[in-house]
DRENKEKOL-398414 format. One record per residue (C-alpha): residue number from 1; residue in three letters; chain; x, y, z. Coordinates in steps of 0.1 Angstrom, whole numbers, plus 5000, padded with zeros to 4 digits. Example, Ala and Ser with C-alpha at 12.3 -4.5 7.8 and 13.67 -1.06 7.14 Angstrom:
DRENKEKOL-398414
1, ALA, A, 5123, 4955, 5078
2, SER, A, 5137, 4989, 5071
//
This chain:
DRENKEKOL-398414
1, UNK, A, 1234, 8189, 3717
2, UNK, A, 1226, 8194, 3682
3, UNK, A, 1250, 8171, 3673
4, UNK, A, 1239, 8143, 3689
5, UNK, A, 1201, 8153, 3680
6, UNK, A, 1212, 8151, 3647
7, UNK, A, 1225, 8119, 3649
8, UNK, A, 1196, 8104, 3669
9, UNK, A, 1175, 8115, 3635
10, UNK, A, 1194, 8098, 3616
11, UNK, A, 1196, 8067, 3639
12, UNK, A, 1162, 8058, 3624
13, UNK, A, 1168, 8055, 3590
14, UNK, A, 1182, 8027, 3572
15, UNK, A, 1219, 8036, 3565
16, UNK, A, 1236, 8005, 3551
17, UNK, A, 1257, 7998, 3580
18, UNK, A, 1245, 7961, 3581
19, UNK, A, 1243, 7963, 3627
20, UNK, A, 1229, 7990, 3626
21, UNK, A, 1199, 7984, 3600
22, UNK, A, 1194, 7947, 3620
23, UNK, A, 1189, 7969, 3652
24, UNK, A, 1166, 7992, 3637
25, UNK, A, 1149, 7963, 3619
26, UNK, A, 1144, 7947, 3650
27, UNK, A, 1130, 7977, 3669
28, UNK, A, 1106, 7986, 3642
29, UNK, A, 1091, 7951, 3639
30, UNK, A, 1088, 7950, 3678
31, UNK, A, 1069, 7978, 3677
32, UNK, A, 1052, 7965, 3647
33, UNK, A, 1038, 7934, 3666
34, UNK, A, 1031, 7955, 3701
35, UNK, A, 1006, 7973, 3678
36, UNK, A, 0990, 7943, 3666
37, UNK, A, 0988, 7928, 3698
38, UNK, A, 0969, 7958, 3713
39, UNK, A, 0950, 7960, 3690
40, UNK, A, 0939, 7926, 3688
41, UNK, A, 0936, 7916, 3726
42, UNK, A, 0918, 7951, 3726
43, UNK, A, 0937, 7961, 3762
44, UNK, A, 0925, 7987, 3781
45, UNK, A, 0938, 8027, 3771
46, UNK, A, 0957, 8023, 3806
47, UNK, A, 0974, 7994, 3798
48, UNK, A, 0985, 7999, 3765
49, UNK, A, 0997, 8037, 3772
50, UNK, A, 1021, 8016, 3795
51, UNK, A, 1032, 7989, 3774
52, UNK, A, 1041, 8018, 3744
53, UNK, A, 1059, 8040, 3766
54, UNK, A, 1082, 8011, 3778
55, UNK, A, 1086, 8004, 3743
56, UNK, A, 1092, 8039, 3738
57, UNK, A, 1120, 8048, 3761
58, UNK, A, 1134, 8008, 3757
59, UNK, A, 1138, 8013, 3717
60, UNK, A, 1151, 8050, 3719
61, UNK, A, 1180, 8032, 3746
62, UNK, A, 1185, 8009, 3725
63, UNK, A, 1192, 8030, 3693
64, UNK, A, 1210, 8056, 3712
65, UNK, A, 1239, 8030, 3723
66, UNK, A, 1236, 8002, 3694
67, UNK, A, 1224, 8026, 3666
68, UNK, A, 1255, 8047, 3674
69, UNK, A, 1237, 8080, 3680
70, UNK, A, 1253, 8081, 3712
71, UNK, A, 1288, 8069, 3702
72, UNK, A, 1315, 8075, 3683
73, UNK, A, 1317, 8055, 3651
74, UNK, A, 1347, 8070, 3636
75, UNK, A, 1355, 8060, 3597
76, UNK, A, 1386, 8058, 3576
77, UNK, A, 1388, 8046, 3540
78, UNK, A, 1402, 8004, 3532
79, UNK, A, 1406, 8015, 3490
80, UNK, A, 1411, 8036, 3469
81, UNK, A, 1386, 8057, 3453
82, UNK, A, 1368, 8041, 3424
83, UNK, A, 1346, 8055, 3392
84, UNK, A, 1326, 8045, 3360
85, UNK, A, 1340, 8050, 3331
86, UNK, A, 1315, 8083, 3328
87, UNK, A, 1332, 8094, 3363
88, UNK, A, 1293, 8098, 3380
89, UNK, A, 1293, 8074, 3405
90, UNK, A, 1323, 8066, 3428
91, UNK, A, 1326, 8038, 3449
92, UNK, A, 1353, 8034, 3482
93, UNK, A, 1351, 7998, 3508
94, UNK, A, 1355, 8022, 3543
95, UNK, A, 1357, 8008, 3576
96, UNK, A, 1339, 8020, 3606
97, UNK, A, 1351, 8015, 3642
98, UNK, A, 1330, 8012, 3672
99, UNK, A, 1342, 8007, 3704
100, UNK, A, 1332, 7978, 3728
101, UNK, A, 1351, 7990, 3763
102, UNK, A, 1381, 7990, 3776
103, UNK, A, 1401, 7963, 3795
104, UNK, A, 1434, 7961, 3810
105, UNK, A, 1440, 7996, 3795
106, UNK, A, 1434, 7986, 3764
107, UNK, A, 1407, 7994, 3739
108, UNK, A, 1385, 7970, 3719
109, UNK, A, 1368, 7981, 3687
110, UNK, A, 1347, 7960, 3665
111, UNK, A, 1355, 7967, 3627
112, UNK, A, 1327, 7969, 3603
113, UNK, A, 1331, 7973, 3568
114, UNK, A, 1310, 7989, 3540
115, UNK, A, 1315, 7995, 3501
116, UNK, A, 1295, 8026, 3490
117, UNK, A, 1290, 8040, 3458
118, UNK, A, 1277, 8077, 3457
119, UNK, A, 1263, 8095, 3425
120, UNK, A, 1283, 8123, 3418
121, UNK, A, 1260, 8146, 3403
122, UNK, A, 1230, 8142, 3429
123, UNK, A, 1251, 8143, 3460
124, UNK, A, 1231, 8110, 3470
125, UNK, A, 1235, 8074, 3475
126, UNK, A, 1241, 8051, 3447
127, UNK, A, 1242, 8016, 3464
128, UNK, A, 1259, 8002, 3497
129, UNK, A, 1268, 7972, 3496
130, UNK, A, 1280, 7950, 3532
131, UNK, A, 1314, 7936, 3533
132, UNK, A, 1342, 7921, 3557
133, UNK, A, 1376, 7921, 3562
134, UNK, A, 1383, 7897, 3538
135, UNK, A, 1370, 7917, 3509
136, UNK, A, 1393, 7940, 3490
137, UNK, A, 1389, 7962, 3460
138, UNK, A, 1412, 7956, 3435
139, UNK, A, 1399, 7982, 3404
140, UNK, A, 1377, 7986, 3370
141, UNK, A, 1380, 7953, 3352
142, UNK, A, 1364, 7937, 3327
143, UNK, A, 1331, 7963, 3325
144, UNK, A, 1327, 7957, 3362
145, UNK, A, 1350, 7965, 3396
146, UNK, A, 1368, 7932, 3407
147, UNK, A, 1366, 7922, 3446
148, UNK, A, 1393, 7899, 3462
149, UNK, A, 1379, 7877, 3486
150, UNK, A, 1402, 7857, 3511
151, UNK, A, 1390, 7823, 3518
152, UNK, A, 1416, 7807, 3544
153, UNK, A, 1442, 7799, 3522
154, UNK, A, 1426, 7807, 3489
155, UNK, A, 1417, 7838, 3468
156, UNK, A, 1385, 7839, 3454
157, UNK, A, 1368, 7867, 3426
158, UNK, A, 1340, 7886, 3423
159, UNK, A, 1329, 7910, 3394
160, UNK, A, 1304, 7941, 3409
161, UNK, A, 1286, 7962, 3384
162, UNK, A, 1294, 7999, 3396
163, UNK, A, 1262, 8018, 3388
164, UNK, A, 1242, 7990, 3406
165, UNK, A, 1261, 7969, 3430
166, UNK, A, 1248, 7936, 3417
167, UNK, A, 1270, 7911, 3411
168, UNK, A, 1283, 7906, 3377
169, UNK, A, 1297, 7874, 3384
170, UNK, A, 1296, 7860, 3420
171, UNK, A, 1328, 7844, 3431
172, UNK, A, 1313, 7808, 3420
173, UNK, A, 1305, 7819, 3386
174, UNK, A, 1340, 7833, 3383
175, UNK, A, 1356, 7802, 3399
176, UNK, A, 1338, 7782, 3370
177, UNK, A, 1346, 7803, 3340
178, UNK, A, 1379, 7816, 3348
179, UNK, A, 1391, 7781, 3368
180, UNK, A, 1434, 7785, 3360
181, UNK, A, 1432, 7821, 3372
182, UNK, A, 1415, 7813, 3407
183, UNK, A, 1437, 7783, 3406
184, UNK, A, 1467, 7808, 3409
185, UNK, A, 1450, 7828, 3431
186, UNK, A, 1467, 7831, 3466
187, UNK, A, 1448, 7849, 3495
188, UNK, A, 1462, 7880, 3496
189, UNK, A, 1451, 7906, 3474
190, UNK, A, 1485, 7927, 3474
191, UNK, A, 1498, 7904, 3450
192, UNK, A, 1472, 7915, 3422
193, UNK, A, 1474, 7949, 3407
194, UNK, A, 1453, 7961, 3377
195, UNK, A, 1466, 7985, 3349
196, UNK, A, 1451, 7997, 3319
197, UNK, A, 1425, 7968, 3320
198, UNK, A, 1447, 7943, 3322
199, UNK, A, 1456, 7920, 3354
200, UNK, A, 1492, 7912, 3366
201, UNK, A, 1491, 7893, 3397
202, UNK, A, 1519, 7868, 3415
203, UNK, A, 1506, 7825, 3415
204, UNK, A, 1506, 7811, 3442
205, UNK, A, 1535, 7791, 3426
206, UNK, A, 1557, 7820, 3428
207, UNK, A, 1555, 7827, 3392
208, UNK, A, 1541, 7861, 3376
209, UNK, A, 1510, 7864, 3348
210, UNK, A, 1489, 7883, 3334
211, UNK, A, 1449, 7878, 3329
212, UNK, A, 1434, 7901, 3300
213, UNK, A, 1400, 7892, 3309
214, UNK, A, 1397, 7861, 3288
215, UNK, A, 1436, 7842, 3284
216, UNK, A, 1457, 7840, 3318
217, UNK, A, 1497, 7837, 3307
218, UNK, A, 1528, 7841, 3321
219, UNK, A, 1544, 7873, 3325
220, UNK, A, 1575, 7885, 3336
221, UNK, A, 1567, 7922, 3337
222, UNK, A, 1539, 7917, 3366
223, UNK, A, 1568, 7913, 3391
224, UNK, A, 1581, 7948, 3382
225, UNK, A, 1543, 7963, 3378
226, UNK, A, 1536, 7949, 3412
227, UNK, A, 1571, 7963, 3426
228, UNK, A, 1562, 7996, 3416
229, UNK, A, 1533, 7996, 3431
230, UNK, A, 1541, 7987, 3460
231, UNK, A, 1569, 8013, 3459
232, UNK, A, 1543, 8042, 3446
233, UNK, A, 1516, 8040, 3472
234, UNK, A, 1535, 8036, 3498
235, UNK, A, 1538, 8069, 3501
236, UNK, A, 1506, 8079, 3476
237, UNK, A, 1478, 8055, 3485
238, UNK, A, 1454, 8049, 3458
239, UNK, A, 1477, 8065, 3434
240, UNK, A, 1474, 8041, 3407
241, UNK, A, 1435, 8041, 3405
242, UNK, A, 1439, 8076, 3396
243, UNK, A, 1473, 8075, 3373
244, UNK, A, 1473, 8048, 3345
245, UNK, A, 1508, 8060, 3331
246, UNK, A, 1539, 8040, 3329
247, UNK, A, 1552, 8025, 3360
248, UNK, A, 1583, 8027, 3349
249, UNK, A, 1583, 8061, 3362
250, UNK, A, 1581, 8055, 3396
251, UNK, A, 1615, 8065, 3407
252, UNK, A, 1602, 8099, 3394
253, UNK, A, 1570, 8101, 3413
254, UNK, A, 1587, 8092, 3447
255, UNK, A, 1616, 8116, 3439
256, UNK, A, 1590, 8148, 3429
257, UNK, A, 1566, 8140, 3458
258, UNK, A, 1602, 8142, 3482
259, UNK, A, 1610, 8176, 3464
260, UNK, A, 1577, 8194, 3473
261, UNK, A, 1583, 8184, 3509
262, UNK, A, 1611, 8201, 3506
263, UNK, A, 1598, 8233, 3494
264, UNK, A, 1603, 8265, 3514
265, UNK, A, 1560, 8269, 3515
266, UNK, A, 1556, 8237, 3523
267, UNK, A, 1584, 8234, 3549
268, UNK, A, 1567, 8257, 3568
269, UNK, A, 1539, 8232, 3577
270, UNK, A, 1561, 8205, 3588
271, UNK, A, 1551, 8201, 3623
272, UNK, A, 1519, 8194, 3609
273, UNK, A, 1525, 8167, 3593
274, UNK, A, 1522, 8173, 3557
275, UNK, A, 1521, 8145, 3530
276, UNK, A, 1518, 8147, 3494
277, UNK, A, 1484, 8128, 3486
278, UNK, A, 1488, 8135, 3447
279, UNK, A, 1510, 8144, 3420
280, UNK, A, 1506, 8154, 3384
281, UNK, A, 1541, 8151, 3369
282, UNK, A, 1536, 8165, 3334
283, UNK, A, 1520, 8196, 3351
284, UNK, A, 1543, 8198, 3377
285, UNK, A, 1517, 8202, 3404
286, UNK, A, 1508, 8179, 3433
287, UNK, A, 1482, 8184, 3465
288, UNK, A, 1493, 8185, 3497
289, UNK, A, 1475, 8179, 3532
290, UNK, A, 1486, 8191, 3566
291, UNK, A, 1472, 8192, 3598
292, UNK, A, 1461, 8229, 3611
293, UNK, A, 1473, 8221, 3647
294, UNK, A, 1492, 8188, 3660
295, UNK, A, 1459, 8181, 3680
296, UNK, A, 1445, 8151, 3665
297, UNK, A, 1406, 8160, 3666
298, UNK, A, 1422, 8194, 3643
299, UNK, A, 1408, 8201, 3611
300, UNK, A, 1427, 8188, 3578
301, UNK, A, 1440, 8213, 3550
302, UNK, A, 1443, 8207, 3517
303, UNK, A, 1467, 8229, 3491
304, UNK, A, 1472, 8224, 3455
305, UNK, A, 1512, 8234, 3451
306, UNK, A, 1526, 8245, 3420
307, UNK, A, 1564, 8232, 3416
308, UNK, A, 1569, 8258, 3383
309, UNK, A, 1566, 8286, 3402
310, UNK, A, 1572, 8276, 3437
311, UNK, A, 1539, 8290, 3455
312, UNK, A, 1509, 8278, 3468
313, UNK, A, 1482, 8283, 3444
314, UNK, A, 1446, 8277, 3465
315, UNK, A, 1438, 8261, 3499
316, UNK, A, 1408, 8241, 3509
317, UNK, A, 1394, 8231, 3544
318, UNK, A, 1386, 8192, 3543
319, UNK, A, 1374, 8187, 3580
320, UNK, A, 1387, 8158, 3606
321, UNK, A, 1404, 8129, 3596
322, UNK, A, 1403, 8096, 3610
323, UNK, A, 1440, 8093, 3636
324, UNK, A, 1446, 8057, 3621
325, UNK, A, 1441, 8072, 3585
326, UNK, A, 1468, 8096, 3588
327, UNK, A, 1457, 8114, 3554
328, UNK, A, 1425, 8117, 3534
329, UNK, A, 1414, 8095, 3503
330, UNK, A, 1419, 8116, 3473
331, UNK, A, 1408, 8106, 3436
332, UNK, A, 1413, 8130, 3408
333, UNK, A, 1392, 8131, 3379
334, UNK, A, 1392, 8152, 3349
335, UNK, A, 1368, 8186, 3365
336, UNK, A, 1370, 8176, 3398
337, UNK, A, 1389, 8161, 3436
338, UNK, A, 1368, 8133, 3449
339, UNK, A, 1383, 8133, 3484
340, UNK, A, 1370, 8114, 3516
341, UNK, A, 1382, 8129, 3548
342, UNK, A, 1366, 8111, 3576
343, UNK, A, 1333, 8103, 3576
344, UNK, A, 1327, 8127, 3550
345, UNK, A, 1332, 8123, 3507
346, UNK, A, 1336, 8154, 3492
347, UNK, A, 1338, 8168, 3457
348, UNK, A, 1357, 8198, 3453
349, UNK, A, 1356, 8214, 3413
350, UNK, A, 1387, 8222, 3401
351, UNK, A, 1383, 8256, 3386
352, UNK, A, 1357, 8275, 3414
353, UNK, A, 1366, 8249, 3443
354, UNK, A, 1329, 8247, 3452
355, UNK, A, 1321, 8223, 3470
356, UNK, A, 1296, 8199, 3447
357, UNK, A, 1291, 8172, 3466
358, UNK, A, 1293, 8169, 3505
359, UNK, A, 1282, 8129, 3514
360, UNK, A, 1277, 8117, 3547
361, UNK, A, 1299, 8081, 3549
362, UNK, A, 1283, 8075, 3584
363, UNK, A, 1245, 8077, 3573
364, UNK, A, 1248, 8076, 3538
365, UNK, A, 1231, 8106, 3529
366, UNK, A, 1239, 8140, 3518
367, UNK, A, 1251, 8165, 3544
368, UNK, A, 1228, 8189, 3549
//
């Protein structure tokens, strides 16, 4: 009951979630214009006691079932984790799911997609920003973090400025000053991949280049950037957001990330589904999650495994996770784990593993 109490609160704030700020948008200005009517065709007390507490009970329905305080909205991430260059604000595109009824045994949910960027040292909201299944984050790029946009059969650009949202360059001020890279733009965005700044992405004419932010040219190494990409986050999504070293060593990652599931401590968990959701190869260290029972509402566990000396170093509590996620977002950055489990972003310092930041993806607020 406190729960849901807590999510009726919140139901009447604006939260970013484009439906849901239209509904409340909606219910406010009825209410607005009820109270102007009253008070300008002066209606008896009777009659307007009546006409607020139908609007009453009618608005709280209505944000109960379409402001999702009486449903389950459950969230998982669609990217990687994102930062500035200062690592204070991160920004992740996550999808919410909200289910419109069964038929025929089968389960429809409406996908809605949002990219939020939360401040890292306040615990609160930086921007939102509304988006759709055709958006996809790409990366840093050119001062800015570049958005794919999938127009039928073509790729368009954007440019977002991360401590604000705005639009550096919209996807028709891109087309216009960078016209041969959206020309070999195809509409997927797995064909792109950004390293170290620079862009490496397959034409649509089957040929590989590479855009530096001013000069697009052909390049043969993008095919062998984009193939190890594909290979690494397979198994370590959002890995390359987080490691900028060679790709050439991907063989290595996959193999190391194989060998910790091997290890006797971590073997132990492996009805639970563990995964390795980072590694640091130099160190010799990588994270692990597992599941703390095979039921899927159960709580997720994070470890930090040390390969030198074969033990589990520290453990950490991370909450529920998503089913169709299957592991949490993780982004490591120099003093702390950004890591979004749910519908919850957390920071987690390295060295005390307090807990600096606990963010609220649902409502976009800090979790009180």
């Amino acid at each position: 009951m406190e729960q849901f109490l807590q999510r009726y609160t919140y139901s009447w704030r604006l939260n970013g979630w484009l439906m849901h700020d239209i509904f409340l948008c909606i219910v406010l200005g009825l209410g607005f214009l009820l109270l102007l009517f009253i008070v300008i065709k002066r209606k008896s007390l009777v009659i307007s006691s009546i006409l607020l507490v139908v609007f009453i009970v009618v608005s709280n329905l209505v944000m109960i079932v379409f402001g999702l305080a009486g449903r389950s909205f459950p969230i998982k991430s669609d990217s990687p984790i994102y930062t500035d260059d200062s690592q204070h604000i991160a920004v992740q595109m996550v999808q919410g799911s909200e289910n419109n009824g069964t038929s025929n045994g089968i389960t429809h949910l409406i996908a809605h997609y949002l990219i939020v960027a939360v401040n890292l040292e306040t615990g609160e909201k930086q921007w939102t920003k509304s988006a759709s299944h055709k958006d996809t984050l790409i990366g840093n790029f050119m001062g800015g973090l570049l958005v794919h946009h999938r127009d039928d059969e073509f790729g368009q650009l954007s440019l977002l400025d991360i401590a604000t949202g705005k639009e550096i360059l919209s996807e028709q001020e891109f087309r216009q000053q960078y016209q041969p890279l959206i020309d070999k733009l195809s509409n997927g965005a797995h064909q792109m991949v950004i390293l170290q700044n620079n862009l490496y992405l397959e034409g649509v004419d089957g040929k590989f280049y590479h855009f530096d932010g001013e000069t697009l040219s052909e390049n043969p190494k993008a095919q062998d950037f984009l193939t190890a990409r594909f290979f690494i986050e397979t198994g370590l999504p959002g890995y390359f957001a987080t490691h900028p070293q060679s790709v050439e060593d991907y063989q290595v990652i996959q193999d190391f990330s194989q060998a910790v599931l091997t290890e006797p401590a971590i073997q132990a968990y492996q009805n639970l589904e563990p995964k390795v959701i980072d590694v640091d190869i130099a160190k010799k260290t990588a994270l692990v999650s597992y599941r703390q029972t095979q039921r899927e509402s159960a709580d997720h566990m994070v470890l930090f495994y040390d390969m030198n000396n074969h033990q589990v170093l520290w453990e950490e509590n991370i909450g529920v996770i998503n089913p169709d996620q299957q592991q949490p977002g993780i982004r490591t950055l120099e003093e702390t784990y950004v890591i979004q489990a749910g519908d919850r972003l957390l920071v987690l310092d390295k060295e005390t593993k307090n807990r600096n930041v606990q963010y609220h993806l649902r409502w976009n607020r800090p979790i009180d």
